[in-house]
N, C-alpha and C positions, 0 to 999 in steps of 0.2 A: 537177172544175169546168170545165175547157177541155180540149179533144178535143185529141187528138198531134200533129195538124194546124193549125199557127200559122201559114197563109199569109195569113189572114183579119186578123193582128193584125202586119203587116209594116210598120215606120215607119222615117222617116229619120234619119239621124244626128243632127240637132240634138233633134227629139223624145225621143230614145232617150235622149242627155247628159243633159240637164233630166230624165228618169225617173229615171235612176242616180243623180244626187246628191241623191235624195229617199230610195233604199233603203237605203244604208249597204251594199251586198254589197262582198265582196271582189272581188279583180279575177279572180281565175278564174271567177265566176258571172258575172260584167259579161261578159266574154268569150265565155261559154256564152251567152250571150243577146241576147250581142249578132250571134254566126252564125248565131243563129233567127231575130229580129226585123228585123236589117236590111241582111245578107247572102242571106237568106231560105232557110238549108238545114235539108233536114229535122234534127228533133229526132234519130233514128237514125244520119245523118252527123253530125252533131257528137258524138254519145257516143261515136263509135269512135274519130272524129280525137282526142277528148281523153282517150280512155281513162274513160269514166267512164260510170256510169251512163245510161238514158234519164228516169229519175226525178230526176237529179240534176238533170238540163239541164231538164227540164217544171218544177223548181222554182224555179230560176233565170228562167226566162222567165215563169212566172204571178209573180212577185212584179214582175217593169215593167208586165207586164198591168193587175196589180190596182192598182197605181199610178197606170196613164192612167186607168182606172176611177175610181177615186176625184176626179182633177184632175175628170173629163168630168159627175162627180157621176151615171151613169146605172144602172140595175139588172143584178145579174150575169147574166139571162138577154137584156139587148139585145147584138148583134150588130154587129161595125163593119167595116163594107164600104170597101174604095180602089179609086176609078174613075174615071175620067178622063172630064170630062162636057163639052158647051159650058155656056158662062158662067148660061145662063137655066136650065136641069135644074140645076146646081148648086145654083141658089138655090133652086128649089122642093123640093131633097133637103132642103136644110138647113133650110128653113120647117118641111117634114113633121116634123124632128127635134123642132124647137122646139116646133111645136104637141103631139107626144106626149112631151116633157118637163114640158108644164103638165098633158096632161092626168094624169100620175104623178105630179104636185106638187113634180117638182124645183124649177123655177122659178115662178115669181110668175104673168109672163108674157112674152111674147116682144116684141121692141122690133122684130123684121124685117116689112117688109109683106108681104101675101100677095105670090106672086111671079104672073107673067102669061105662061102658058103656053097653046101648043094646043092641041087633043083628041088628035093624033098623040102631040105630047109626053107627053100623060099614060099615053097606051095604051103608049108604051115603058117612063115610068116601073113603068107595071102589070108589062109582059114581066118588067122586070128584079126587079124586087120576088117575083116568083111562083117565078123563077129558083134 
């Protein structure tokens, strides 16, 4: 389901909290998971540091995955990018989200206004999108 490469799905401690006490794991997988998710080391360093499998730690960390998945309500083949953007590209990422969440029927419809962007703006948003 998810590639052995969890940089993509790297969150912060309080997101991480709020995941765990949705999954019921014990505190060795919380721990496995939590040197993936928001420590950010590969899945292969932590199996050794813990002596454990790399299947162990891939199972531990897709069960907080499929959990922000589930809260975020989006399909298991969208992807979730962290980037540090100015205030207006934020908002036009997050409009795009919106707008390709109704057009999948997650939601109804989106309450955010279109955002108001350059042509510059949007040719980076292209760059990075293509990226």
């Amino acid at each position: 389901m998810y590639q052995n490469n969890f940089s993509d799905d790297c969150m912060n401690k309080t997101l991480f909290t709020e995941l765990v006490e949705k999954t019921g794991q014990k505190q060795k997988a919380i721990d496995l998971a939590y040197a993936v998710l928001v420590e950010e080391k590969r899945v292969s360093e932590v199996a050794a540091e813990y002596q454990v499998s790399r299947q162990l730690v891939e199972h531990a960390v897709n069960r907080i995955v499929r959990q922000e998945r589930m809260i975020a309500s989006v399909p298991n083949d969208w992807v979730k990018i962290a980037v540090f953007l100015p205030p207006e590209l934020a908002k036009a990422v997050i409009w795009i989200q919106e707008q390709e969440k109704y057009k999948a029927g997650i939601i109804v419809r989106t309450k955010l206004e279109k955002p108001i962007i350059t042509v510059e703006q949007i040719e980076l948003l292209a760059d990075l999108m293509i990226k």
